[in-house]
N, CA, C, O and CB atoms as a CASP TS submission, in Angstrom:
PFRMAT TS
TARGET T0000
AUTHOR 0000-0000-0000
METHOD Language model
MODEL 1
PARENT N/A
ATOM      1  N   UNK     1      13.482-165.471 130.729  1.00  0.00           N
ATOM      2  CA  UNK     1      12.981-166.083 129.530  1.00  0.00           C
ATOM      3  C   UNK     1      12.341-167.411 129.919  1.00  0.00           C
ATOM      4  O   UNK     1      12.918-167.856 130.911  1.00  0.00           O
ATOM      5  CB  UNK     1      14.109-166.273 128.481  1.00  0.00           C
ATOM      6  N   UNK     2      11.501-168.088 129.558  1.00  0.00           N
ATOM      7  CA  UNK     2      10.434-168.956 129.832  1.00  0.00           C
ATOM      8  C   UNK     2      10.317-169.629 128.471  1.00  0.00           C
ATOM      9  O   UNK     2       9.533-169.110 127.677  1.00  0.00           O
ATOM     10  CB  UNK     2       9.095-168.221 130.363  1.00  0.00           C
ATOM     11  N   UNK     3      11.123-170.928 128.020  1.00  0.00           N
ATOM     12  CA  UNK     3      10.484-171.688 127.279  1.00  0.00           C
ATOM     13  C   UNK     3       9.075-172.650 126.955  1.00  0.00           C
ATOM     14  O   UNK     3       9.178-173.872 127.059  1.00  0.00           O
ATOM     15  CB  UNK     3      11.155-172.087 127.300  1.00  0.00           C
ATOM     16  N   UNK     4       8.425-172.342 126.760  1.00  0.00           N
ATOM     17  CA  UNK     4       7.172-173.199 126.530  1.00  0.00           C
ATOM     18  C   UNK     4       7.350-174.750 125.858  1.00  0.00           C
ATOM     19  O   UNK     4       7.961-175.057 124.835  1.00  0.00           O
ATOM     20  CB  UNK     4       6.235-172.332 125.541  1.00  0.00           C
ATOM     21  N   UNK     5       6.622-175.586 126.767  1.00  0.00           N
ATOM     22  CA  UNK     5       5.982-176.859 125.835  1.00  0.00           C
ATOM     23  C   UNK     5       5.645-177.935 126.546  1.00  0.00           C
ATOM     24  O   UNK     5       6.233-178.377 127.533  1.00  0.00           O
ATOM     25  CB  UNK     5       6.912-177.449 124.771  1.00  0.00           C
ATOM     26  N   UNK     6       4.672-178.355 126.018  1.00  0.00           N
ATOM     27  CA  UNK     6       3.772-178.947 126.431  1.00  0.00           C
ATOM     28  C   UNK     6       4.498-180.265 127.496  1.00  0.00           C
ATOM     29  O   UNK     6       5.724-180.342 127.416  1.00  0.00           O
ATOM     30  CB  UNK     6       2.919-179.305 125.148  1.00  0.00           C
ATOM     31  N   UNK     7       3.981-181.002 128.203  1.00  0.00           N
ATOM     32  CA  UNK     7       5.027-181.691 129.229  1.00  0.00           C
ATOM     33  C   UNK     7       5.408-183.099 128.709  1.00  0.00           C
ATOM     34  O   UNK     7       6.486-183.597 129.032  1.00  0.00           O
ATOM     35  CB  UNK     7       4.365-181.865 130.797  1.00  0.00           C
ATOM     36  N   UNK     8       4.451-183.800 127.834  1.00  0.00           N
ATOM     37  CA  UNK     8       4.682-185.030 127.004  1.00  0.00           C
ATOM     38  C   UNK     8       6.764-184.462 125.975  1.00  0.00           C
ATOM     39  O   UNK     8       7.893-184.949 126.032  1.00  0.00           O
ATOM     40  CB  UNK     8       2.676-185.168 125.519  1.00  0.00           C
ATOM     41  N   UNK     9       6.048-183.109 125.131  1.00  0.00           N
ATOM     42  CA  UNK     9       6.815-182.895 124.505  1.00  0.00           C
ATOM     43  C   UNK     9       8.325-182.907 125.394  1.00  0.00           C
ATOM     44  O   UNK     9       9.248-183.631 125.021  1.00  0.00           O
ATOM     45  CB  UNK     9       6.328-181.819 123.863  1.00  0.00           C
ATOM     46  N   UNK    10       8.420-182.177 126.382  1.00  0.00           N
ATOM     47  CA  UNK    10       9.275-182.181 127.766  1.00  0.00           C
ATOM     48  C   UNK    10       9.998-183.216 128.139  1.00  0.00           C
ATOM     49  O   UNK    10      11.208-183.138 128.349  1.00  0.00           O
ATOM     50  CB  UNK    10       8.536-182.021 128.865  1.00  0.00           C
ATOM     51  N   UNK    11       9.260-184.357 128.262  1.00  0.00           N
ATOM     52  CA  UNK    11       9.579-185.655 128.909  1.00  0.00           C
ATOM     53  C   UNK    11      10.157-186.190 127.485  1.00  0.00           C
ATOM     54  O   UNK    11      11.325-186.519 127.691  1.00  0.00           O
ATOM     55  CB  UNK    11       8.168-186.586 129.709  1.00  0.00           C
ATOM     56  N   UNK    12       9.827-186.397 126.191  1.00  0.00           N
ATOM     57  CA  UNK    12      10.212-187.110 125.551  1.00  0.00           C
ATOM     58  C   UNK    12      11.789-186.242 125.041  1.00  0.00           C
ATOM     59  O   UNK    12      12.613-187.011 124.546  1.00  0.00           O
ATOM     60  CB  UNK    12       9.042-187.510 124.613  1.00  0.00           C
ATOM     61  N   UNK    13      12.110-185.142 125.111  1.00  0.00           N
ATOM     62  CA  UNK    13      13.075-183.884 124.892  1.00  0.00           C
ATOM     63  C   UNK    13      14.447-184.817 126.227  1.00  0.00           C
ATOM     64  O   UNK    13      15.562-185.266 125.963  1.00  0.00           O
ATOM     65  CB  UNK    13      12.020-181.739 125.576  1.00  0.00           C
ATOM     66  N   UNK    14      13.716-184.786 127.546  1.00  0.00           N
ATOM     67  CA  UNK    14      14.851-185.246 128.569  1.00  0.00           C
ATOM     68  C   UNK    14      14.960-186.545 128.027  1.00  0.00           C
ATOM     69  O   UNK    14      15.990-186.904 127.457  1.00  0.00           O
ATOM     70  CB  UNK    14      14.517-185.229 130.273  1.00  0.00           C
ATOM     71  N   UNK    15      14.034-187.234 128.151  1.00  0.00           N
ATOM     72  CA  UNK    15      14.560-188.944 127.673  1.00  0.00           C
ATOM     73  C   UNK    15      15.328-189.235 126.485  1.00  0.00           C
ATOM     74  O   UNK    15      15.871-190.333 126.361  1.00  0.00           O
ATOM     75  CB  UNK    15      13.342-189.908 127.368  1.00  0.00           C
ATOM     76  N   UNK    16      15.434-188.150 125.420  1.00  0.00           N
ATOM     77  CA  UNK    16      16.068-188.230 124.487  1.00  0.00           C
ATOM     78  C   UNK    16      17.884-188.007 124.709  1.00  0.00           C
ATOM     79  O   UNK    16      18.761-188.400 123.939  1.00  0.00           O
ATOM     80  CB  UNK    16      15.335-187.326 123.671  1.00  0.00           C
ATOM     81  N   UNK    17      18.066-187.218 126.073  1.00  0.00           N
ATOM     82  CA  UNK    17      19.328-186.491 125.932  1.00  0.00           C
ATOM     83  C   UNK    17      20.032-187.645 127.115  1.00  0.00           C
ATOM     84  O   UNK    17      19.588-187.889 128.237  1.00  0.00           O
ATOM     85  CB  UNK    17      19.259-184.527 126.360  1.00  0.00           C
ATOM     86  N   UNK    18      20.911-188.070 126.641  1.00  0.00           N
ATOM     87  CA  UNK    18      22.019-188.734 127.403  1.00  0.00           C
ATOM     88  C   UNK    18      22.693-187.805 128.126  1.00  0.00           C
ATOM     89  O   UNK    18      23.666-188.450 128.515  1.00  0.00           O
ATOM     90  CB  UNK    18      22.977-189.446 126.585  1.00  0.00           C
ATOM     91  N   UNK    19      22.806-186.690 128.564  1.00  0.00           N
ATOM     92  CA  UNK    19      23.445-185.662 129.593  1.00  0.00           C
ATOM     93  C   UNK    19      22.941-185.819 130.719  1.00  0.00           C
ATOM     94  O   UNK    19      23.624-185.782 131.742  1.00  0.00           O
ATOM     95  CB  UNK    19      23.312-184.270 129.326  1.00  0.00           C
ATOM     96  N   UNK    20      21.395-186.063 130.710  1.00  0.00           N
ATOM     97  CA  UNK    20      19.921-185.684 131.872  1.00  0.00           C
ATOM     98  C   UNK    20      20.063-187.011 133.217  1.00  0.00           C
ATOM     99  O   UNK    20      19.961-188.237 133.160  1.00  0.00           O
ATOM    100  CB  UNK    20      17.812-186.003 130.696  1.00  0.00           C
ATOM    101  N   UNK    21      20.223-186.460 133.875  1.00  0.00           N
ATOM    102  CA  UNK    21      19.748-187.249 135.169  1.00  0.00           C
ATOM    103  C   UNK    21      18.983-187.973 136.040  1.00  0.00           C
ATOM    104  O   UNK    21      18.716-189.158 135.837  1.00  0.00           O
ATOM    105  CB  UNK    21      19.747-186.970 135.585  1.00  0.00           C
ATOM    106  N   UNK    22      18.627-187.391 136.945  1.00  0.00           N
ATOM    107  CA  UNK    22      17.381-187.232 137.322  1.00  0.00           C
ATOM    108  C   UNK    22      16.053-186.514 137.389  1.00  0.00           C
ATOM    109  O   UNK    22      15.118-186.575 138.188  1.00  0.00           O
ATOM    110  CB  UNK    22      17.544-187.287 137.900  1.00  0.00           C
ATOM    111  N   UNK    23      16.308-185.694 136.103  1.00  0.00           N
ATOM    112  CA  UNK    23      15.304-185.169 135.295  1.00  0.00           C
ATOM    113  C   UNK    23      14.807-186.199 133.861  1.00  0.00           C
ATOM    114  O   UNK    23      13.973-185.790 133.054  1.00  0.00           O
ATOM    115  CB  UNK    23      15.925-183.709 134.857  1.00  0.00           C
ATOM    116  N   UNK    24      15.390-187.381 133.757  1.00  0.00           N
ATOM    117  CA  UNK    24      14.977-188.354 133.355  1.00  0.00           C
ATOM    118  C   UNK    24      13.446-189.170 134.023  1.00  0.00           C
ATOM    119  O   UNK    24      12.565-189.736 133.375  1.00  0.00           O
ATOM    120  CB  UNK    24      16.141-188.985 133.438  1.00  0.00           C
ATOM    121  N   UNK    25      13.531-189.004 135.292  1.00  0.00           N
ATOM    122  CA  UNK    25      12.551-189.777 136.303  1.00  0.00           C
ATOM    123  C   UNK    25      11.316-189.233 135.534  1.00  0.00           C
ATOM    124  O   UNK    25      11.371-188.038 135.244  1.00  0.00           O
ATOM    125  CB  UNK    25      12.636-189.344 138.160  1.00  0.00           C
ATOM    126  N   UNK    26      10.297-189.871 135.189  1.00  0.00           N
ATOM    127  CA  UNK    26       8.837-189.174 135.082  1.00  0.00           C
ATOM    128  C   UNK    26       8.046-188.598 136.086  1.00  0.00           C
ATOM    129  O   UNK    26       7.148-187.819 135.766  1.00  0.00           O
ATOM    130  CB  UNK    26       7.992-189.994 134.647  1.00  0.00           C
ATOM    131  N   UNK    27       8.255-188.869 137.218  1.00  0.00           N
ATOM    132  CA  UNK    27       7.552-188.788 138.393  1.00  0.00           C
ATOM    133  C   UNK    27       8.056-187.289 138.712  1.00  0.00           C
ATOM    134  O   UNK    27       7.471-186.214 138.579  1.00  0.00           O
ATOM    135  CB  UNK    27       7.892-190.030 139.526  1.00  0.00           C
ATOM    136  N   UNK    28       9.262-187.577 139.148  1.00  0.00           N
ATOM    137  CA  UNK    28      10.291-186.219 139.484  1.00  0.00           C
ATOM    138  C   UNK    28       9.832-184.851 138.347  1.00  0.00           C
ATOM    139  O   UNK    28       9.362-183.757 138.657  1.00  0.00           O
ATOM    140  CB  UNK    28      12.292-186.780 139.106  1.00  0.00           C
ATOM    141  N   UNK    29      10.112-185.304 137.180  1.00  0.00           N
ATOM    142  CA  UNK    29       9.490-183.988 136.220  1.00  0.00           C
ATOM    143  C   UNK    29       8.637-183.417 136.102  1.00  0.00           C
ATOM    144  O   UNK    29       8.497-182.263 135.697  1.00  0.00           O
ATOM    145  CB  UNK    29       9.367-183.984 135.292  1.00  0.00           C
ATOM    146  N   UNK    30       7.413-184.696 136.695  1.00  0.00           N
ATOM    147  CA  UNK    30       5.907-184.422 136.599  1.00  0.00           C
ATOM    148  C   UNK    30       5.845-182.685 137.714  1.00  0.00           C
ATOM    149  O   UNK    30       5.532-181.499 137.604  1.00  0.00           O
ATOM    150  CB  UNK    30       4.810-186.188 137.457  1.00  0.00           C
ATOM    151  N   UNK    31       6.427-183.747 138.786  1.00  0.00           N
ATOM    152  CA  UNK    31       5.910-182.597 139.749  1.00  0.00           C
ATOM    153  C   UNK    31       7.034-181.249 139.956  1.00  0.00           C
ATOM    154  O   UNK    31       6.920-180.247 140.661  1.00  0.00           O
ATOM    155  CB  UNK    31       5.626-183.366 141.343  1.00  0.00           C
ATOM    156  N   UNK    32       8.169-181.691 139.012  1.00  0.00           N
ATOM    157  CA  UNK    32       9.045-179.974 138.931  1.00  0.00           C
ATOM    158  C   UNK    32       7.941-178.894 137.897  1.00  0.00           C
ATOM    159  O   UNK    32       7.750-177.678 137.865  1.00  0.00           O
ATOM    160  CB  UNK    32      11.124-180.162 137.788  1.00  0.00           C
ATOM    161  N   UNK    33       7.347-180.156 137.078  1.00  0.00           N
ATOM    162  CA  UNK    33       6.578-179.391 135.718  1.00  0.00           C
ATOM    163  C   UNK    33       5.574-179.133 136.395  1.00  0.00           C
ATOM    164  O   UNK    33       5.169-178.165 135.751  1.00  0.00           O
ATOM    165  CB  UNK    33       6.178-180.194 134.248  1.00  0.00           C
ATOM    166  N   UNK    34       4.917-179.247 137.139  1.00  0.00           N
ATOM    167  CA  UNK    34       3.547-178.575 137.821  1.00  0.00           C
ATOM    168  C   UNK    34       3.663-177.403 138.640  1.00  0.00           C
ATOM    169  O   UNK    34       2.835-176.492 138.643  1.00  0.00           O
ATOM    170  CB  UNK    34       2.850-179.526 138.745  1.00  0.00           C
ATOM    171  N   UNK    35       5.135-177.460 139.622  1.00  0.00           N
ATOM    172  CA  UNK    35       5.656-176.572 140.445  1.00  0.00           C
ATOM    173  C   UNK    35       5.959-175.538 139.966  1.00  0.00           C
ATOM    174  O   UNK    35       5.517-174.471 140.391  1.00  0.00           O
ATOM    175  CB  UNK    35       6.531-176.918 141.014  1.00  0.00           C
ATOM    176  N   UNK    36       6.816-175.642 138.935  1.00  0.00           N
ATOM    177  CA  UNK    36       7.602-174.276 138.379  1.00  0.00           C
ATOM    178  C   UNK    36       6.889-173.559 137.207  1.00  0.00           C
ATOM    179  O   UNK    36       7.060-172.368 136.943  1.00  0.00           O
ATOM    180  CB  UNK    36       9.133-174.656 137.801  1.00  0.00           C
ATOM    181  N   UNK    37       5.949-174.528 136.425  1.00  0.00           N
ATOM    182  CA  UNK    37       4.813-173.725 135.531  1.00  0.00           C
ATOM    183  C   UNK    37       4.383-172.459 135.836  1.00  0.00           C
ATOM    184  O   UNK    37       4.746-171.375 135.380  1.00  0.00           O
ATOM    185  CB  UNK    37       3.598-174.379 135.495  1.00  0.00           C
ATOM    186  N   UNK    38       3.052-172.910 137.183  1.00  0.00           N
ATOM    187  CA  UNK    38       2.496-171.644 137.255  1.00  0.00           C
ATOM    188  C   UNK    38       3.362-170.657 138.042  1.00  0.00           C
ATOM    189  O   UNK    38       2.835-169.548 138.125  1.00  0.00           O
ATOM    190  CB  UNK    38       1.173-171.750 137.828  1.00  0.00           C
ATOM    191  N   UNK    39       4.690-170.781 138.711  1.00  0.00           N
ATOM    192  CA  UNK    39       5.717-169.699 139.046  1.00  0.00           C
ATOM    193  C   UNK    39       5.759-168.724 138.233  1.00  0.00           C
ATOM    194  O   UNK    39       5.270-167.620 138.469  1.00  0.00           O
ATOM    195  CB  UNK    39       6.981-170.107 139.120  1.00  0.00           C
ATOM    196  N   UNK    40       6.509-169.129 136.915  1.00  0.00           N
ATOM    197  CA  UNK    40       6.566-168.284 135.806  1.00  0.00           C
ATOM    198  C   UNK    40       5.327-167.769 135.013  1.00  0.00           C
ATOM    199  O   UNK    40       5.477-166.674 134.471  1.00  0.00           O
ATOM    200  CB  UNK    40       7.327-168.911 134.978  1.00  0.00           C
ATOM    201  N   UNK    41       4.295-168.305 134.884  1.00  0.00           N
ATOM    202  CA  UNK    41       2.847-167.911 134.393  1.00  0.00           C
ATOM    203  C   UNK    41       2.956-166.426 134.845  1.00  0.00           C
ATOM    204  O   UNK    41       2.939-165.594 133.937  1.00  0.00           O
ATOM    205  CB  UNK    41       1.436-168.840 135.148  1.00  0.00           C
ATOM    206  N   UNK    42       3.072-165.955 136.203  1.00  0.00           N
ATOM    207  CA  UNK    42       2.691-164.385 136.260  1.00  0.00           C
ATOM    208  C   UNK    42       3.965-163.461 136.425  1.00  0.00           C
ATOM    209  O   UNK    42       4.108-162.448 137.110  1.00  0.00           O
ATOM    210  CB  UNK    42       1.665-164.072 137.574  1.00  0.00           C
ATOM    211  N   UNK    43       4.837-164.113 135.595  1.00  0.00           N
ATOM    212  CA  UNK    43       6.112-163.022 135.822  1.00  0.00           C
ATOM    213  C   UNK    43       6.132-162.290 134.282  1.00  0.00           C
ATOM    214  O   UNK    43       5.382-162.842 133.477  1.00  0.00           O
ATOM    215  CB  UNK    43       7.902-163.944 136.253  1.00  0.00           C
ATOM    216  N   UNK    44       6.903-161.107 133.768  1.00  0.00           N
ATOM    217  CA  UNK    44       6.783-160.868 132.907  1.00  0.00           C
ATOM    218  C   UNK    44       7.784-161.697 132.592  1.00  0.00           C
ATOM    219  O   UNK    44       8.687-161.733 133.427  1.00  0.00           O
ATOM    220  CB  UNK    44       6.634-159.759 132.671  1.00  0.00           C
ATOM    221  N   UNK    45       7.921-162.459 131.531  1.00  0.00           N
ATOM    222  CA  UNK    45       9.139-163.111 130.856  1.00  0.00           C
ATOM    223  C   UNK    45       9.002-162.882 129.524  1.00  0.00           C
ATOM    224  O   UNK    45       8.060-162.321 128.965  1.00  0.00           O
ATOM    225  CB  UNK    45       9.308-164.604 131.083  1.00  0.00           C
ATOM    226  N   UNK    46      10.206-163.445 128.934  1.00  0.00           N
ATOM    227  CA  UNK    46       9.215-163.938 127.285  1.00  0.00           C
ATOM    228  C   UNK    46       8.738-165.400 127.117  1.00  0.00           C
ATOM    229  O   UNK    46       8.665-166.259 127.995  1.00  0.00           O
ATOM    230  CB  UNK    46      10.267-163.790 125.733  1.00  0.00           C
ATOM    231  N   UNK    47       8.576-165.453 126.435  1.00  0.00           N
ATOM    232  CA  UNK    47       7.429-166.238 126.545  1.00  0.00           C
ATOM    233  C   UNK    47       8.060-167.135 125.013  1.00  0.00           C
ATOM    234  O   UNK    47       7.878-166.523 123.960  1.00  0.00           O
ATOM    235  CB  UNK    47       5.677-165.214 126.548  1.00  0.00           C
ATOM    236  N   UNK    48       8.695-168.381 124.926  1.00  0.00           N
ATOM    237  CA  UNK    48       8.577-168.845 123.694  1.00  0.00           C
ATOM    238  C   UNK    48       8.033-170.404 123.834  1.00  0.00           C
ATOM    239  O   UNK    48       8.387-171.291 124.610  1.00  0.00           O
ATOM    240  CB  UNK    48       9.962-168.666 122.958  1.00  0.00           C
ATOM    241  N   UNK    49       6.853-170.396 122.591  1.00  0.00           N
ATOM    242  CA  UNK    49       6.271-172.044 122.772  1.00  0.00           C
ATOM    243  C   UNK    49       7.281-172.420 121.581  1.00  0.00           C
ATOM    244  O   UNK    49       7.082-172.140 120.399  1.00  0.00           O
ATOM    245  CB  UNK    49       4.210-172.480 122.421  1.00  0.00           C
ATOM    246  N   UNK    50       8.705-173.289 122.230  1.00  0.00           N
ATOM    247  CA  UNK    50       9.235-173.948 121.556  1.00  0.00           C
ATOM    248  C   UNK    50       9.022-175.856 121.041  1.00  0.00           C
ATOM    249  O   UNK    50       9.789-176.817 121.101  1.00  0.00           O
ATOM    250  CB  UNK    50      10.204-173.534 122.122  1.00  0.00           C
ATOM    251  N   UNK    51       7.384-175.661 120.490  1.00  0.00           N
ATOM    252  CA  UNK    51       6.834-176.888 120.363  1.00  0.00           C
ATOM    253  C   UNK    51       6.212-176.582 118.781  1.00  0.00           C
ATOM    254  O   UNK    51       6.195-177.342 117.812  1.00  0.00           O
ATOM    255  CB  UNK    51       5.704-177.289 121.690  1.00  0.00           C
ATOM    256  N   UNK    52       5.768-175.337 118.891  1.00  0.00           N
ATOM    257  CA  UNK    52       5.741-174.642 117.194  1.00  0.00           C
ATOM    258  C   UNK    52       6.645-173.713 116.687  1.00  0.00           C
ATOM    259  O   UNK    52       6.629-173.287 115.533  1.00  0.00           O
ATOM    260  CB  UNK    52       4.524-173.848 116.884  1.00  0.00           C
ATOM    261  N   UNK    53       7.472-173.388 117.603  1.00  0.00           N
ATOM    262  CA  UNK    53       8.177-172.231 116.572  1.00  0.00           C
ATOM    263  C   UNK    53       9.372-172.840 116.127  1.00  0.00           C
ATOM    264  O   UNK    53       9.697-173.783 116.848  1.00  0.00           O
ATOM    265  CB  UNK    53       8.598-170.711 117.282  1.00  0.00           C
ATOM    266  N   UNK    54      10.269-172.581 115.014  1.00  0.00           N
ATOM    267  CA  UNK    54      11.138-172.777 114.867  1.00  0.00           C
ATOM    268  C   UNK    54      12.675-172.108 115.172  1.00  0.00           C
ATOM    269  O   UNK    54      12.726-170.987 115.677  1.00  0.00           O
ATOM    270  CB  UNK    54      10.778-172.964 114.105  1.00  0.00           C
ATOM    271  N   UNK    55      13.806-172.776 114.874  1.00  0.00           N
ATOM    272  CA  UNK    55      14.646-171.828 115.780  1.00  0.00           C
ATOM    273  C   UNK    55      14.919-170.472 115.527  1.00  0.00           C
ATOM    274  O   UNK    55      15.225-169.533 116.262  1.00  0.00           O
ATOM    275  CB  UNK    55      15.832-172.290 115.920  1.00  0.00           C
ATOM    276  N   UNK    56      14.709-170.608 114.121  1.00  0.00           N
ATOM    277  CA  UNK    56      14.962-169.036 113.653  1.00  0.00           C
ATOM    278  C   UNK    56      14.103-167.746 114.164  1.00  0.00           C
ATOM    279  O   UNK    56      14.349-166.561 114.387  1.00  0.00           O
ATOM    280  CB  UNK    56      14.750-168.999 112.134  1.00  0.00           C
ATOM    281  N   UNK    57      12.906-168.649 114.236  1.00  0.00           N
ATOM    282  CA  UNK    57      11.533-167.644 115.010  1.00  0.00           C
ATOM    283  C   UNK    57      12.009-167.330 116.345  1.00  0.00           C
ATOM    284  O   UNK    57      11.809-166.253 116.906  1.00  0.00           O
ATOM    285  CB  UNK    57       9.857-168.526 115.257  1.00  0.00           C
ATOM    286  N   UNK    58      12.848-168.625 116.985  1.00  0.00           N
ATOM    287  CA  UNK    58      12.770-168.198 118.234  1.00  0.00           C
ATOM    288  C   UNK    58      13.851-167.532 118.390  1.00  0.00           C
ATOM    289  O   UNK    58      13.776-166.696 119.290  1.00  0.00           O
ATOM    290  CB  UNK    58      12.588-169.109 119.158  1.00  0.00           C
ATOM    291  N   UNK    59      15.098-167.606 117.700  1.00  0.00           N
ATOM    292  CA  UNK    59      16.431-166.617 118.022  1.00  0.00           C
ATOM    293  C   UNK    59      16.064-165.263 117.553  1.00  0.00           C
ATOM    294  O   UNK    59      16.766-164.368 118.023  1.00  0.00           O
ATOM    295  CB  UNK    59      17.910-167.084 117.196  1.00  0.00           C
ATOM    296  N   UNK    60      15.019-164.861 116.642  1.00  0.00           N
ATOM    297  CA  UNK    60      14.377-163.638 116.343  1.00  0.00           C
ATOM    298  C   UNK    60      13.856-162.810 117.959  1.00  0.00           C
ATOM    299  O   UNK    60      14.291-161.876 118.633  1.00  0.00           O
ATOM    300  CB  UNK    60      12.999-164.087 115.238  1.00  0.00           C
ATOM    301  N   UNK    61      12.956-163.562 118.034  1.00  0.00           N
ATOM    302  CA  UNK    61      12.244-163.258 119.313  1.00  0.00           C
ATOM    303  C   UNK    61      13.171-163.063 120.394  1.00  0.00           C
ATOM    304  O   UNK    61      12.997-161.930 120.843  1.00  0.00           O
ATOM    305  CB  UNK    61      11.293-164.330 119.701  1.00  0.00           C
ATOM    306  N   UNK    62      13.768-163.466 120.797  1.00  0.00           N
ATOM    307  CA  UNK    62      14.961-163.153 121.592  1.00  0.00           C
ATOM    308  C   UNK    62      15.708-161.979 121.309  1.00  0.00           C
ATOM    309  O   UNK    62      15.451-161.081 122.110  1.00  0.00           O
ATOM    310  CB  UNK    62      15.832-164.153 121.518  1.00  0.00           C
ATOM    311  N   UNK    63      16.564-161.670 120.421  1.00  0.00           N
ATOM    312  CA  UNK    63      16.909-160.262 119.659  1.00  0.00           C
ATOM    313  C   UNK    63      16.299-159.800 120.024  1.00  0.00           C
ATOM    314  O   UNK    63      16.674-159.132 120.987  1.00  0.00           O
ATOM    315  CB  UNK    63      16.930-159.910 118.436  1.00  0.00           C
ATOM    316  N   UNK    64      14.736-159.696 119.607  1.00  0.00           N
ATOM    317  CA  UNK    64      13.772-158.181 119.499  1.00  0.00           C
ATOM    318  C   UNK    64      13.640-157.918 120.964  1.00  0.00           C
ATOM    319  O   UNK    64      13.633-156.758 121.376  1.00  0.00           O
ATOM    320  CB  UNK    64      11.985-158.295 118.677  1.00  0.00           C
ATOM    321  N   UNK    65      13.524-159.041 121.850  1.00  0.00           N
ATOM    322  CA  UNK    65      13.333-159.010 123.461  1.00  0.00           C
ATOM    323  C   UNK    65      14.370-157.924 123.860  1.00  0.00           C
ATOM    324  O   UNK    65      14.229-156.762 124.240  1.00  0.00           O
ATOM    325  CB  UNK    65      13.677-160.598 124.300  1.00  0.00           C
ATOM    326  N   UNK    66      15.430-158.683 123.649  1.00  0.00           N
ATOM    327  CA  UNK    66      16.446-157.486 124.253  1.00  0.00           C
ATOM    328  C   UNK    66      16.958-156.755 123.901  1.00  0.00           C
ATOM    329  O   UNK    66      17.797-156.153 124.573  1.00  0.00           O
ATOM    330  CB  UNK    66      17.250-157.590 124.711  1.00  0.00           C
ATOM    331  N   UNK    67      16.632-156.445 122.502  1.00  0.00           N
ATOM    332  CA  UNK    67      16.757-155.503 122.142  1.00  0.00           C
ATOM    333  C   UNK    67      15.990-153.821 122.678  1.00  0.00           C
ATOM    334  O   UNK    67      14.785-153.593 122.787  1.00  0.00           O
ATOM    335  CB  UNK    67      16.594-155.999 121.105  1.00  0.00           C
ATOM    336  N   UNK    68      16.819-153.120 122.864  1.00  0.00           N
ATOM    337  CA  UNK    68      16.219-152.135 123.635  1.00  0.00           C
ATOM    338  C   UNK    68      15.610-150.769 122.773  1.00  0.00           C
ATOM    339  O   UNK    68      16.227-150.132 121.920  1.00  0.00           O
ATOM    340  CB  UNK    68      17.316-151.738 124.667  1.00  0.00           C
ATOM    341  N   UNK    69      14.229-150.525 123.254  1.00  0.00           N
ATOM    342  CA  UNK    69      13.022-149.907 122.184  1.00  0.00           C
ATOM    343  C   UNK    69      13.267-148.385 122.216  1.00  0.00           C
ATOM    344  O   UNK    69      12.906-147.704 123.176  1.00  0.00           O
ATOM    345  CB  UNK    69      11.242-150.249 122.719  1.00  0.00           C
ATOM    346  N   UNK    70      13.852-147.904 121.205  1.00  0.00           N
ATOM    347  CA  UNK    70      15.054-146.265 121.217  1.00  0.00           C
ATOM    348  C   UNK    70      13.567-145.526 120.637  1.00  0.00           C
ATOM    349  O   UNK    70      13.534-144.322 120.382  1.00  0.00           O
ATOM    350  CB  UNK    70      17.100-146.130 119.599  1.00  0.00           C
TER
END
């Protein structure tokens, strides 16, 4: 599964959470967020842009994912 969003949205998501580490660093994220992007770009995953959807959309989408097609 592959969450989507944009990397501003990203950075301001870690800086918000008092748990985060050194995924706080901007620098450090920049270049995990450049690295691991296009990794997942050609895998099949799902795919959710959690920057517009809401949670209900997205716990939907998930269900139907694994849900298996009889």
């Amino acid at each position: 599964m592959l969450l989507e969003v944009d990397f501003e949205t990203a950075f301001e998501r870690v800086s918000a959470d008092a748990t985060r580490g050194l995924s706080k660093d901007e620098t450090f994220l920049s270049r995990h967020y450049r690295g691991f992007r296009p990794e997942w770009i050609a895998h099949d995953v799902l795919r959710l842009d959690t920057t517009e959807s809401t949670l209900g959309e997205v716990a939907q989408a998930v269900v139907d994912w694994l849900t298996p097609v009889t």
